[in-house]
C-alpha positions as CSV (number, residue, x, y, z in Angstrom):
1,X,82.6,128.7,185.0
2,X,79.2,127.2,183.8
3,X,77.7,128.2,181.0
4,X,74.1,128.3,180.3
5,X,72.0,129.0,177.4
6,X,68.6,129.6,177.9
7,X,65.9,128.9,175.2
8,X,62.6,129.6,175.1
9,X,60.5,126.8,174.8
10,X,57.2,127.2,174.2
11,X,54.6,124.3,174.2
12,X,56.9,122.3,176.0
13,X,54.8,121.8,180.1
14,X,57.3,122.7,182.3
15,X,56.8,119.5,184.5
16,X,57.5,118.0,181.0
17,X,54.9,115.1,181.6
18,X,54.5,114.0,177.8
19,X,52.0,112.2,176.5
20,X,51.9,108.8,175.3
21,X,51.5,107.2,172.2
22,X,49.6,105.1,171.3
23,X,50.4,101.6,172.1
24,X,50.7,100.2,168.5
25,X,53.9,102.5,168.4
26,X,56.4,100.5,167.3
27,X,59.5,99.5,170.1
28,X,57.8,100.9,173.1
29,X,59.7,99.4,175.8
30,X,60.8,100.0,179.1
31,X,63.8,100.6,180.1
32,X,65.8,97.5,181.7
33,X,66.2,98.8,185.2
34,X,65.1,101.8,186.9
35,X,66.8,104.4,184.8
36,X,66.6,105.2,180.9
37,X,70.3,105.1,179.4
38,X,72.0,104.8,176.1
39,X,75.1,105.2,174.7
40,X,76.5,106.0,171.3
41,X,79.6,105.8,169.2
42,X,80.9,105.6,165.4
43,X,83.5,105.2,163.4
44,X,85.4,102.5,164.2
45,X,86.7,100.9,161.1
46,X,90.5,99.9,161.2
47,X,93.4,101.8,162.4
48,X,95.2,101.8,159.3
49,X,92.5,101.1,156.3
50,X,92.3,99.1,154.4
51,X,94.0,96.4,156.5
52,X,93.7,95.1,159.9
53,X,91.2,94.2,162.8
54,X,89.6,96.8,165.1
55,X,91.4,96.2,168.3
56,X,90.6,99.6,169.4
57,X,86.7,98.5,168.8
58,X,87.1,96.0,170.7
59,X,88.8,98.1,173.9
60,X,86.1,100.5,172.8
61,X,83.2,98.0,173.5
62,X,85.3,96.3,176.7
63,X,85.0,99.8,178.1
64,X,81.1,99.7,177.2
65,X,80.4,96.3,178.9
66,X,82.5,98.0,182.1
67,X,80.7,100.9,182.3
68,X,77.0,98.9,181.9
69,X,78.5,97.1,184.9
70,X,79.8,100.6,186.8
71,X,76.0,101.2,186.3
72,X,74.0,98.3,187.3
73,X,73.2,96.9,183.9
74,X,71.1,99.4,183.1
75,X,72.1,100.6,179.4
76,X,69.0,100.0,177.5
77,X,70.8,100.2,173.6
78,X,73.7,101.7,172.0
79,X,73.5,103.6,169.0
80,X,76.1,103.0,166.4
81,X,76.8,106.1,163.8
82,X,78.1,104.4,161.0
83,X,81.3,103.5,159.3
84,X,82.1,100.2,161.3
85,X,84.0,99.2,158.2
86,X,86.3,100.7,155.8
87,X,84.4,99.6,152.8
88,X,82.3,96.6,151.8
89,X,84.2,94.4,149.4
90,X,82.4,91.8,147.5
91,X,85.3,89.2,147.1
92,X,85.2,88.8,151.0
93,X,83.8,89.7,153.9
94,X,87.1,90.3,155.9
95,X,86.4,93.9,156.2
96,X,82.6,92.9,158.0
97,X,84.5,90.4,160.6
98,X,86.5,92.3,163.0
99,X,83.5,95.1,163.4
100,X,81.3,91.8,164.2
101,X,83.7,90.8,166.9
102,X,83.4,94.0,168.4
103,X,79.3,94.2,168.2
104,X,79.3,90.4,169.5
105,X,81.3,91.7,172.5
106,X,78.5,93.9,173.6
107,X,75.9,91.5,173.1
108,X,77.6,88.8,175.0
109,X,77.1,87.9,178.5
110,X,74.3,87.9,180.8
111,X,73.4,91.5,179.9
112,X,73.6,91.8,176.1
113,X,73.4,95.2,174.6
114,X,71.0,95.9,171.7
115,X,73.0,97.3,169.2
116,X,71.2,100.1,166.9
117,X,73.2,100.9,164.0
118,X,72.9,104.2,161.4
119,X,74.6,103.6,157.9
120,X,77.7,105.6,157.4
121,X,79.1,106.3,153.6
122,X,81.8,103.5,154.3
123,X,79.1,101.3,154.4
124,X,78.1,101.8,150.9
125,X,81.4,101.8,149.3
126,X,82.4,98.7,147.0
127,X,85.4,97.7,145.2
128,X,84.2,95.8,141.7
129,X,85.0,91.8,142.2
130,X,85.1,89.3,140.0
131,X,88.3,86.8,138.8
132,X,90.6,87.5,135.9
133,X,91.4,90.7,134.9
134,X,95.3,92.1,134.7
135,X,98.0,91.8,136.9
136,X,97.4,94.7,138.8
137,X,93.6,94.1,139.3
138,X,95.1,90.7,140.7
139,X,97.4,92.4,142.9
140,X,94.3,94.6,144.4
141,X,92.8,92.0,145.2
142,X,95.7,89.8,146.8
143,X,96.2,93.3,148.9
144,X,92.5,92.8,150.1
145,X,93.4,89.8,151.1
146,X,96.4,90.6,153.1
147,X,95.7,90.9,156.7
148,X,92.6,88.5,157.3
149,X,91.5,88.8,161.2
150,X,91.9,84.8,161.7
151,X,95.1,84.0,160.2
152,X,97.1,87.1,159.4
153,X,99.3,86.6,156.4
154,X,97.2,83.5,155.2
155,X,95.6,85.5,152.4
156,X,99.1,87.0,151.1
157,X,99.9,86.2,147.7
158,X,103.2,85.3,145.9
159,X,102.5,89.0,144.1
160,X,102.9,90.8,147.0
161,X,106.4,90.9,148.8
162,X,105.3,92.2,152.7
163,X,108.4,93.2,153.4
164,X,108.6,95.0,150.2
165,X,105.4,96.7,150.5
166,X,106.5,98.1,154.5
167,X,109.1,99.7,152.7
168,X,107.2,101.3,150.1
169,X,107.1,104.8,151.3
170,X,110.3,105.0,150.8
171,X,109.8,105.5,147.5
172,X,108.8,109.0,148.1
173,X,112.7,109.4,148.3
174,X,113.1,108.9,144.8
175,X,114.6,111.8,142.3
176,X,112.1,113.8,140.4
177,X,113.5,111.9,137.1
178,X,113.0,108.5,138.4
179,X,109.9,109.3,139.6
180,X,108.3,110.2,135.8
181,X,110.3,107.7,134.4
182,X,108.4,105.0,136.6
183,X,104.9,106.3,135.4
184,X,103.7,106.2,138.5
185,X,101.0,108.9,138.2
186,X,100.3,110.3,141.3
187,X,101.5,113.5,143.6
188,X,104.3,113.7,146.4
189,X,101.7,114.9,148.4
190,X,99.5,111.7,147.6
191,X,102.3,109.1,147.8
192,X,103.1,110.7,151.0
193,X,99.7,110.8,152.6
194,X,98.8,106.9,151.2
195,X,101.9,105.3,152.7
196,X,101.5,107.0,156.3
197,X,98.1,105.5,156.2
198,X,99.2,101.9,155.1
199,X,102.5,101.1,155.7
200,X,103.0,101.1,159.5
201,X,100.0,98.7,160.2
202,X,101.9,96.8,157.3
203,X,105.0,96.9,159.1
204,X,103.3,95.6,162.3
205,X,102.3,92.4,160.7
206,X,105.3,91.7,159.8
207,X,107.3,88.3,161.6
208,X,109.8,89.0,163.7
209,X,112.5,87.6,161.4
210,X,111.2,90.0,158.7
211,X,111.8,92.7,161.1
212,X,115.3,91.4,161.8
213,X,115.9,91.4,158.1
214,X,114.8,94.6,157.6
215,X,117.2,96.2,160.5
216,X,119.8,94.3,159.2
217,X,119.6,95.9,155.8
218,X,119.6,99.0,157.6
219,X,122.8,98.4,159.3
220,X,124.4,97.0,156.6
221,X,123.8,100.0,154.1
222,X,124.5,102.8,156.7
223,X,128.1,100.5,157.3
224,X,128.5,100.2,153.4
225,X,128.0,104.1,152.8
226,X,130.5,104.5,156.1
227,X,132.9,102.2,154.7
228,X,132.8,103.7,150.5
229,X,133.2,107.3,151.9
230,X,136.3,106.2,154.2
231,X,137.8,104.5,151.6
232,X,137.4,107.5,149.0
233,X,135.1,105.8,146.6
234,X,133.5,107.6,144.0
235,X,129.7,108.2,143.8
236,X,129.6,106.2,140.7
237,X,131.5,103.3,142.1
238,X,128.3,103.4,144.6
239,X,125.5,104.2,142.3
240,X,126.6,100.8,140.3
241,X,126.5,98.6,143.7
242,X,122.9,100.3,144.6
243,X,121.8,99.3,140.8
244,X,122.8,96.1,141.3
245,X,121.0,95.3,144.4
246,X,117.3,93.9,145.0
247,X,114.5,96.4,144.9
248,X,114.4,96.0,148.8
249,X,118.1,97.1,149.8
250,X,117.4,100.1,146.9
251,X,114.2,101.1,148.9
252,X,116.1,100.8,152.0
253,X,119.3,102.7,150.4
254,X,116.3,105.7,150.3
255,X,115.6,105.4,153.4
256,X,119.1,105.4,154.7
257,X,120.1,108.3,152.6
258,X,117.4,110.6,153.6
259,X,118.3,109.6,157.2
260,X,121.7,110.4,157.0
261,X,121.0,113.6,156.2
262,X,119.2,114.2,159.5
263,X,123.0,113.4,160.9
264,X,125.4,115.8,161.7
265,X,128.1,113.4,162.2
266,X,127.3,111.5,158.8
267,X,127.9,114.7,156.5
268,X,131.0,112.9,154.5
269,X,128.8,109.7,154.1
270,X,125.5,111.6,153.5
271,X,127.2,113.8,150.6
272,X,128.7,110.7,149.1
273,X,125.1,109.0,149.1
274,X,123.4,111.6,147.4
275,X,126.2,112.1,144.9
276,X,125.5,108.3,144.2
277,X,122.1,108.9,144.2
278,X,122.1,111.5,141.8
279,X,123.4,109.6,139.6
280,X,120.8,106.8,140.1
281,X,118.4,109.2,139.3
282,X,120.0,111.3,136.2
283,X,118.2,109.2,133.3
284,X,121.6,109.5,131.3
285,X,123.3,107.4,133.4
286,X,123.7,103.1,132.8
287,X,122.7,102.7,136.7
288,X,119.1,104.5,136.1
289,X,118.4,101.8,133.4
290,X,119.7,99.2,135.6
291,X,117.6,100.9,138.8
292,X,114.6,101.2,137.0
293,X,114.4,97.5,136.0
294,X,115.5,96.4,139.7
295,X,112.3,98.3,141.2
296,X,110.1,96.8,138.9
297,X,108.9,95.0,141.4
298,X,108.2,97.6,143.9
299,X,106.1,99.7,141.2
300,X,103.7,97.1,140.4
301,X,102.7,97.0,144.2
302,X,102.9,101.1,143.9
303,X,100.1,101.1,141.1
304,X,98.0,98.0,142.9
305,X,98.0,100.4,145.9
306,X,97.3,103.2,144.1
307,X,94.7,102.0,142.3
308,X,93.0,100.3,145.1
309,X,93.0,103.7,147.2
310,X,91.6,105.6,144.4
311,X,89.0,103.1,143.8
312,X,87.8,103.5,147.7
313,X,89.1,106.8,148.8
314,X,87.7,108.2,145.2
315,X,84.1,106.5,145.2
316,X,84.1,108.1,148.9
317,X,84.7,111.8,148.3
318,X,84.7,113.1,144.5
319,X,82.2,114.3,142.8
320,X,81.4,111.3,140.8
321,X,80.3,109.6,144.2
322,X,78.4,112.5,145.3
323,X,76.6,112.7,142.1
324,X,75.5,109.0,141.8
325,X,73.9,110.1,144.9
326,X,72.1,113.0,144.6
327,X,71.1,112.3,140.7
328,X,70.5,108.3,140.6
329,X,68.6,108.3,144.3
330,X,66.7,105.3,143.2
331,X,70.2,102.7,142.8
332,X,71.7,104.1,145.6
333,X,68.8,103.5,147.7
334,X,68.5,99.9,146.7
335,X,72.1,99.4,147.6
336,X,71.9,101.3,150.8
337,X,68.8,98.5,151.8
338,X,70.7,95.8,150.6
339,X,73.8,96.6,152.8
340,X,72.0,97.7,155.7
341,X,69.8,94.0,155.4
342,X,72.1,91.5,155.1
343,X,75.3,93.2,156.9
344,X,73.4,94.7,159.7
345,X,69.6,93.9,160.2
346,X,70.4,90.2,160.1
347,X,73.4,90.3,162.1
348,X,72.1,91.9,165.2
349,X,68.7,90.7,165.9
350,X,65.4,89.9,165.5
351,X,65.0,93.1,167.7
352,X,65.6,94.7,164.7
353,X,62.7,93.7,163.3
354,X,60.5,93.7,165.9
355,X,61.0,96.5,168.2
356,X,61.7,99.2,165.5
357,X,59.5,100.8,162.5
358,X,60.9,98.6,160.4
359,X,58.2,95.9,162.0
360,X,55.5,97.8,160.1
361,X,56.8,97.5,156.9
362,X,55.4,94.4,154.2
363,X,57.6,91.3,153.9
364,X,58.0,90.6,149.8
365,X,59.1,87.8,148.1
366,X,62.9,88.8,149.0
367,X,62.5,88.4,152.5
368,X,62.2,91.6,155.2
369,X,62.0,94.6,152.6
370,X,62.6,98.2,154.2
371,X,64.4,101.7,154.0
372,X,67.7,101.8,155.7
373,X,65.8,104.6,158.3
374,X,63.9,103.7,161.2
375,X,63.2,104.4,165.5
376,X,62.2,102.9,168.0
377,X,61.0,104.3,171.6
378,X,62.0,103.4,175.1
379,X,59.8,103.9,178.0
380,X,61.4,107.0,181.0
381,X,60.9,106.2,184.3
382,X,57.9,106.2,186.6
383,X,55.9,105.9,183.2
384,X,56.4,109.7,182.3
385,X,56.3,109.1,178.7
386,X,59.0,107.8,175.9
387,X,62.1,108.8,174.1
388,X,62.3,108.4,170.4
389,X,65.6,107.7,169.1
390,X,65.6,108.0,165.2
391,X,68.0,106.4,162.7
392,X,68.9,108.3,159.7
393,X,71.2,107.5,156.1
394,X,72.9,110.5,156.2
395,X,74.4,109.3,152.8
396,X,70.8,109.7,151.2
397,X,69.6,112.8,152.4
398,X,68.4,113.5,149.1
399,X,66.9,110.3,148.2
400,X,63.1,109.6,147.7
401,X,62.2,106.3,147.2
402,X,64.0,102.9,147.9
403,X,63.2,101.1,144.9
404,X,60.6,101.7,141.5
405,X,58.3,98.6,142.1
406,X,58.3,98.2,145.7
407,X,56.0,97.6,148.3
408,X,57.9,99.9,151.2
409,X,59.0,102.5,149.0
410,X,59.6,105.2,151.6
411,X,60.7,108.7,151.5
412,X,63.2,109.7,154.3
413,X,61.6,113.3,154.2
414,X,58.0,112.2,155.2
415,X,59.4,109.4,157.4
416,X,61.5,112.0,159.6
417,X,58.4,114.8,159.5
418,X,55.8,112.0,160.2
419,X,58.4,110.4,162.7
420,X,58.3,113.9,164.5
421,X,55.0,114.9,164.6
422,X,53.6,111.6,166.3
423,X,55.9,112.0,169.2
424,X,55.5,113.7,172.0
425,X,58.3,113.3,173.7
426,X,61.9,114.5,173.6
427,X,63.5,112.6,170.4
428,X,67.2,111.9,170.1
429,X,68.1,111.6,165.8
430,X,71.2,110.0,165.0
431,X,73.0,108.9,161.4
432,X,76.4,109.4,160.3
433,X,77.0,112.8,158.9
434,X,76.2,115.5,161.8
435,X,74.0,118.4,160.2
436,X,77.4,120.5,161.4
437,X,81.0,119.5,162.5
438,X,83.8,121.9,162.9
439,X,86.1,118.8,162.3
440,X,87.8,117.9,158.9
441,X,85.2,117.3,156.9
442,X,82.7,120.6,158.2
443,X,83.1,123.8,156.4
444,X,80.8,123.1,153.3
445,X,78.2,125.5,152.8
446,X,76.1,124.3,149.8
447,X,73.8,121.3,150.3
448,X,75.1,119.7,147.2
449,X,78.6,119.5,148.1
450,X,79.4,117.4,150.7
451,X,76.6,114.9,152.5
452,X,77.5,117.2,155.8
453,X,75.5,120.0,154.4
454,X,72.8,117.6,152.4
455,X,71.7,116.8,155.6
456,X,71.7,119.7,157.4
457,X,69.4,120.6,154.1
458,X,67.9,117.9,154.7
459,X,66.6,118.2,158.6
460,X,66.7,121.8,158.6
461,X,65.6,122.9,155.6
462,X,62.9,120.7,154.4
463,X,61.6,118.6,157.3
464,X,62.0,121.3,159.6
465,X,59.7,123.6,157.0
466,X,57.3,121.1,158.0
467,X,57.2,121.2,161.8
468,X,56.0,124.1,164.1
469,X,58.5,125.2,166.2
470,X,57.1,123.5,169.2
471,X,57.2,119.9,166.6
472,X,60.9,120.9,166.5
473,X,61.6,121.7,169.6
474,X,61.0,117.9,170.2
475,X,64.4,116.8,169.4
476,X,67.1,117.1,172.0
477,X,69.9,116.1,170.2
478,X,71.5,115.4,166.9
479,X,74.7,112.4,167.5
480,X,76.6,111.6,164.4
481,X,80.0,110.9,163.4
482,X,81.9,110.8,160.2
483,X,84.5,113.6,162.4
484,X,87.0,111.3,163.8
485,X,86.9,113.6,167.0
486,X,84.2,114.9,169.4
487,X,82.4,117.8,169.4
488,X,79.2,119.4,171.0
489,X,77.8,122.5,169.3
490,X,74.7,123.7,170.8
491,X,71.8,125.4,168.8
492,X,70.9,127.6,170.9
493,X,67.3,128.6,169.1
494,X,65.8,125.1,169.5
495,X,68.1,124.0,173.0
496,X,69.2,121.3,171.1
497,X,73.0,119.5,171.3
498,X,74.3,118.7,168.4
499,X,77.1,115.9,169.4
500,X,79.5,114.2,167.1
501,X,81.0,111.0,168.3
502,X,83.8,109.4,165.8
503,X,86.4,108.4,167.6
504,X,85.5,105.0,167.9
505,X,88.7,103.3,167.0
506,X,89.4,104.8,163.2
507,X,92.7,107.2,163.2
508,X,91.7,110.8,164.9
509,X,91.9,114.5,163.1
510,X,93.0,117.7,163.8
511,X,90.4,120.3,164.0
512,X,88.7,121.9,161.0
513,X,87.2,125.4,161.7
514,X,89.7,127.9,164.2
515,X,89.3,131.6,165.1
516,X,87.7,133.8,162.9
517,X,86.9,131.0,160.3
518,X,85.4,129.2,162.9
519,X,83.1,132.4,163.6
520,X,82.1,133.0,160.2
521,X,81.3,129.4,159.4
522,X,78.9,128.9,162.3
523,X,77.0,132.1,161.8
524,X,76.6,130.6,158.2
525,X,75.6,127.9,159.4
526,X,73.4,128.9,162.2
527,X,71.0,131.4,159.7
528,X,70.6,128.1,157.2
529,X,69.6,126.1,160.1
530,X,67.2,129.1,161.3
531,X,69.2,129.3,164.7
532,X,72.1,131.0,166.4
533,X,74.9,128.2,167.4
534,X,76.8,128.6,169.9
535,X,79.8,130.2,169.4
536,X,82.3,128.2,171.8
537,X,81.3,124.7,170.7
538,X,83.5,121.8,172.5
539,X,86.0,120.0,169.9
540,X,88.4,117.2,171.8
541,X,90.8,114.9,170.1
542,X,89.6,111.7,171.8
543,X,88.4,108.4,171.4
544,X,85.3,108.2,173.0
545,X,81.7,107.2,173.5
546,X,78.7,108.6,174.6
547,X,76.7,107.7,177.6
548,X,73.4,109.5,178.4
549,X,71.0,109.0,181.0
550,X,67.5,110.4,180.1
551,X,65.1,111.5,182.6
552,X,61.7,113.6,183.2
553,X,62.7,116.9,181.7
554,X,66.0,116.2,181.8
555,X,69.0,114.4,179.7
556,X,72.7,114.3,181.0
557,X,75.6,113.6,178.8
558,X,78.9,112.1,180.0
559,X,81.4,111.4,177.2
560,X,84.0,108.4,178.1
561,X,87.5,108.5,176.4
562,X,91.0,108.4,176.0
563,X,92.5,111.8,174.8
564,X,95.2,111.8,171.8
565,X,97.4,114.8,171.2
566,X,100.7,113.6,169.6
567,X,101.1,110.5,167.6
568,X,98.4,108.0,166.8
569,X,98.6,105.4,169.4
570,X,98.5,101.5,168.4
571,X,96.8,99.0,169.5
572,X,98.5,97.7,172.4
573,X,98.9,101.2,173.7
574,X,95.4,102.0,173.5
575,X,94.6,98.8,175.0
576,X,96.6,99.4,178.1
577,X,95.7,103.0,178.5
578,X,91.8,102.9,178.4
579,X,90.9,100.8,181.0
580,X,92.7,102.8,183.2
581,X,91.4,106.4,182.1
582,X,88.1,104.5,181.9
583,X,88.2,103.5,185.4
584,X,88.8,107.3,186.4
585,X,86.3,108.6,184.2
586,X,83.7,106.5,186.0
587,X,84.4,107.4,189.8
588,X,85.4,110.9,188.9
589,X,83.4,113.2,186.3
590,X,86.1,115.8,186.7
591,X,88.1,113.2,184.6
592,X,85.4,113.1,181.7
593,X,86.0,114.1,178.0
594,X,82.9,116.2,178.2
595,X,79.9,116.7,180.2
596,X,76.7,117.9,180.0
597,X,72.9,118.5,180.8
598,X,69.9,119.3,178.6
599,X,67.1,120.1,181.1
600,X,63.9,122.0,181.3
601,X,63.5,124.5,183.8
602,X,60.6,126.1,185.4
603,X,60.3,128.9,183.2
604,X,59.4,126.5,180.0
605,X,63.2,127.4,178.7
606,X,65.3,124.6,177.7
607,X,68.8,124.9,179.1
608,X,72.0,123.4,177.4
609,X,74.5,123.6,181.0
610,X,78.2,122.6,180.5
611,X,79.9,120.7,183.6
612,X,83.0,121.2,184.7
613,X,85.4,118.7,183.3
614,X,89.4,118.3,182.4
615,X,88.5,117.7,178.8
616,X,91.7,117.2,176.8
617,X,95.0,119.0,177.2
């Protein structure tokens, strides 16, 4: 059944003619052909972080480049949402490559796509450089290394055993003792939760032979245990030849035991095992000595990994990160520019510089100096006025100025209230964190706490306390990311969609907010926004991206994707799958991940209208 929500718009001409700016504005362009359409997307960094390419990216953008065809090459720009990498590392610019194969896809060919890109929080991260240092800072960094896009395997270093390191997770199986006894100072839960996210894309990289070898050991152990418990050999007898084995065939002896127990027709060899195991583990014992040394080995890669995630995964989300943020705005800033210049503005285009709001802005003695905010507008058809699309850091809601000493010194506050009020025209923000998400990482309610709610503070608190409500009533929708899902939640006081588009490649999430949570959170939500959201927003497990077609008085969304409800799919599944559900999507909209109009209607109400679609099972 469609649903509509209507919303008063006052101030808004019901023929929605709007009026032009002047023609200084910066990037006013017309669209390529006779229609204005854009697409939009985020979070694509790699499958399995921290290693590996972006193969889905690079499905993602094939799909892109077939749909501009499916529509007469007519996409004017895509929009980019942030975290195209996992996280900026100094030492090398690995991470940067396989998100620059991707973005050179879409601006290849005789239609090249203008690629506009918002900052996302991986952007900013940075694991500290430099040579020397201890073993285990070496062994981070020969981990970076591993997995380089051109040559995998080149960058591997004599420190780090691959095969070894795909087995790691086993280590999860050790006994509590062990465990302490190895120092290895993290939680089950966190061991547990690191090695799903690393070791399979490990694993994958592996050479054939190495993944011979390591079935081999497989067999071989499950034949050995077979073979000790027919012959009625003690659990001691077994615990000495496990001691005396290489830290490999122990991790796989882990493995093996915990499988065995899954078996009902293995019960004698699966007691036997963890009898044997037991003993490995009971520190009283000569074979826990003897085991301890033997996985030596193994350890040093569990700290390098460990380390190395907390370094990232920590910067990202504690409170030391968020605090570097909201109290030291000025060095955050300056890094934020820094990244978004030489990664991004210099990478894409001179467009960039010349068809945005960054063209306004001084040139200093460093070269092209500037906020990492910006728009630019594109021309609707028959001349009836211009979109403004408006790129926000997300990650520096808070801040205020770029840089003591400079030139551009900009505050993202007055940018997006002065970025507002000189358009006429229906505007379309989008950054990385969406002002609300019912994903993962929604659900915070301060503005301090996570960068979800600083920017909902941000938009709807401060600049909005700027605006009239007709001034606010300009912008049509909010896309972000950071979610790795899609959503639409709909505020229904303004008749703005709020859209979150992360499923661009990185590894998708359940959803956040359910039931009676869900309820409470968005009314929350809703009264610090000023507004009543809708209170059966759209949430779909999907890669996807968004394509929209703007028009007089009226914008219509079509979200492109490949639904995910079991098991992350690799790459060459996802490769094979999405030109095919692609292909669907564009001859039938039945077929979409979502689908939707923004219009104005005669009345002067602004209507958000669902369209009937399969969604996601």
């Amino acid at each position: 059944m469609i649903r509509q929500l209507m919303i008063a718009a006052a101030g808004l001409s019901a023929a929605l003619v709007f009026a032009e700016t002047a023609s200084a504005q910066a990037g006013l362009e017309s669209p390529v052909g006779n229609r204005l359409i854009f697409v939009a997307y985020g979070d694509t960094r790699p499958n399995f972080y921290p290693f590996g390419g972006q193969a889905k990216h690079q499905a993602l953008t094939d799909a892109i480049k077939r749909h501009d065809a499916h529509l007469a090459n007519e996409v004017d720009l895509v929009l980019n949402t942030g975290d195209l990498i996992f996280a900026d590392v100094p030492l090398t610019d690995r991470d940067w490559k396989p998100a620059w194969k991707a973005l050179a896809n879409l601006r290849a060919g005789a239609h090249p796509l203008f690629v506009y890109p918002a900052l996302g929080n991986h952007e900013l991260l940075t694991l500290s450089g430099g040579s020397g240092g201890s073993e285990e800072d070496e062994m981070v960094r020969a981990i970076w290394r591993w997995g380089g896009e051109d040559e995998p395997g080149k960058g591997t270093s004599e420190l780090l055993d691959v095969g070894l390191l795909a087995q790691l997770g086993w280590l999860g199986e050790l006994p509590p003792s062990m465990a302490d006894e190895l120092d290895v100072k993290a939680s089950p839960e966190e061991l547990r939760a690191l090695w799903v996210q690393l070791t399979a894309d490990v694993a994958e990289r592996l050479p054939e032979a190495d993944r011979q070898s390591l079935a081999t050991a497989g067999r071989s152990t499950r034949v050995a245990f077979r073979t000790a418990a027919l012959r009625n050999a003690g659990p001691e007898e077994l615990a000495g030849r496990i001691a005396q084995s290489s830290p490999r065939e122990i991790l796989e002896v882990l493995h093996t035991v915990d499988d065995l127990g899954e078996r009902a027709g293995d019960a004698m060899h699966a007691r036997l095992a963890r009898e044997a195991l037991a003993r490995l583990g009971d520190p009283s014992t000569p074979e826990f000595a003897q085991t301890r040394e033997g996985l030596k080995p193994a350890v040093r890669h569990l700290r390098a990994l460990l380390s190395m995630h907390r370094q990232v995964s920590g910067a990202q989300h504690d409170e030391r990160w968020l605090t570097e943020l909201f109290e030291s705005p000025a060095g955050s800033a300056s890094k934020s520019w820094k990244v978004f210049k030489e990664k991004l503005l210099e990478k894409l285009g001179p467009y960039l510089k010349t068809s945005t709001s960054l063209a306004a802005l001084p040139v200093d003695d460093d070269g092209f100096t500037g906020p990492s905010w910006y728009y630019t507008d594109r021309r609707l058809p028959v001349g009836a006025g211009a979109v403004r699309f408006i790129a926000c850091n997300s990650s520096l809601a808070p801040v205020k100025r770029l840089a003591p000493g400079k030139s551009a010194v900009l505050d993202q506050e007055a940018f997006l209230v002065d970025a507002i009020k000189t358009h006429d025209g229906p505007i379309v923000i989008f950054e990385h964190h969406p002002p609300v998400s019912i994903g993962k990482h929604g659900g915070k309610l301060e503005a301090t706490k996570d960068l979800i709610s600083g920017f909902r503070d941000l938009v709807y608190g401060r600049v909005f306390s700027k605006l009239s409500a007709t001034e606010q009533r300009r912008v049509w929708a909010l896309i972000g990311g950071h979610d790795h899902d899609y959503q639409r939640i709909v505020d229904g006081g303004r008749g703005t969609a709020i859209v979150v588009s992360g499923g661009g490649g990185v590894p998708l999430r359940d959803r956040g907010q359910t039931g009676t949570e869900l309820g409470a959170y968005l009314a929350r939500v809703g009264e610090q926004m000023g507004t009543t959201l809708d209170p059966d927003p759209v949430w779909r497990r999907a890669y996807n991206f968004v394509s929209c077609e703007a028009s007089p008085g009226k914008m219509e969304f079509r979200v492109y994707g490949l639904c995910e409800s079991g098991q992350t799919m690799d790459d060459a599944e996802f490769e094979r799958r999405l030109p095919a559900a692609l292909d669907a999507q564009l001859v039938d909209d039945s077929r979409l991940v979502d689908h939707f109009v923004i219009r104005e209607a005669a009345s002067g109400a602004r209507i958000v209208e669902s369209l009937p679609t399969a969604g996601c099972p």
